[in-house]
C-alpha positions in Angstrom: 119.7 76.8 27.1 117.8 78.3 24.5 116.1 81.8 25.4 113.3 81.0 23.3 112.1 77.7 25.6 112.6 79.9 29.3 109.8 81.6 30.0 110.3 84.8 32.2 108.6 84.8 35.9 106.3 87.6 35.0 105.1 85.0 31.9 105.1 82.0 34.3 102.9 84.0 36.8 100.9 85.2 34.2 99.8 81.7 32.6 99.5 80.9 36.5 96.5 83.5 37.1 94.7 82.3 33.7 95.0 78.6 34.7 93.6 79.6 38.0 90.9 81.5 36.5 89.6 78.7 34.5 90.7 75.8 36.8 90.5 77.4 39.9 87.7 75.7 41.6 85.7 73.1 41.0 82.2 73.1 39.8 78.8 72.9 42.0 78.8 69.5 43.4 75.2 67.9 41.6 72.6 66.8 43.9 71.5 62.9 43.4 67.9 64.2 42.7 68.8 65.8 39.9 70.7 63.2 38.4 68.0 60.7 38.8 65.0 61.2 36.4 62.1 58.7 37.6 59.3 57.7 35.0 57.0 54.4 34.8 58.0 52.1 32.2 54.9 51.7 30.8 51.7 53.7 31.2 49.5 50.9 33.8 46.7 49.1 32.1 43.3 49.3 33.5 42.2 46.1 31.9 44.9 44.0 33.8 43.3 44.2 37.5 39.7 43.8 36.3 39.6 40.4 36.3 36.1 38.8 38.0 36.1 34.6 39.1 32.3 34.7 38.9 32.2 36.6 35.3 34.5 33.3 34.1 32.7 30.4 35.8 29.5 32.2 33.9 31.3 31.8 30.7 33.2 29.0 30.7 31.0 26.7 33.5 27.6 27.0 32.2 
């Protein structure tokens, strides 16, 4: 084999420590809460639970 393609065991263990470094754990776990962000769709209209029966018989029957 080629001497240039064989890494040496001090190499090997060295690339080891940096991988484990950077890839040595993995991250915080994420709570569902956070990942969730809850907004209405639409802000509520006031207009659309004011309707009075009497205030459309006056119109409408009279």
């Amino acid at each position: 084999m080629d001497e240039g393609t064989v890494g040496t065991h001090e190499e090997t263990d060295g690339a080891a420590t940096a991988r484990h470094a950077r890839f040595g754990r993995l991250p915080e776990p994420v709570r569902a809460e956070d990942m969730v962000e809850e907004r209405p769709a639409v802000a509520p209209d006031p207009a659309r639970n004011a309707y009075d029966a009497d205030e459309w018989l006056v119109r409408y029957c009279l």
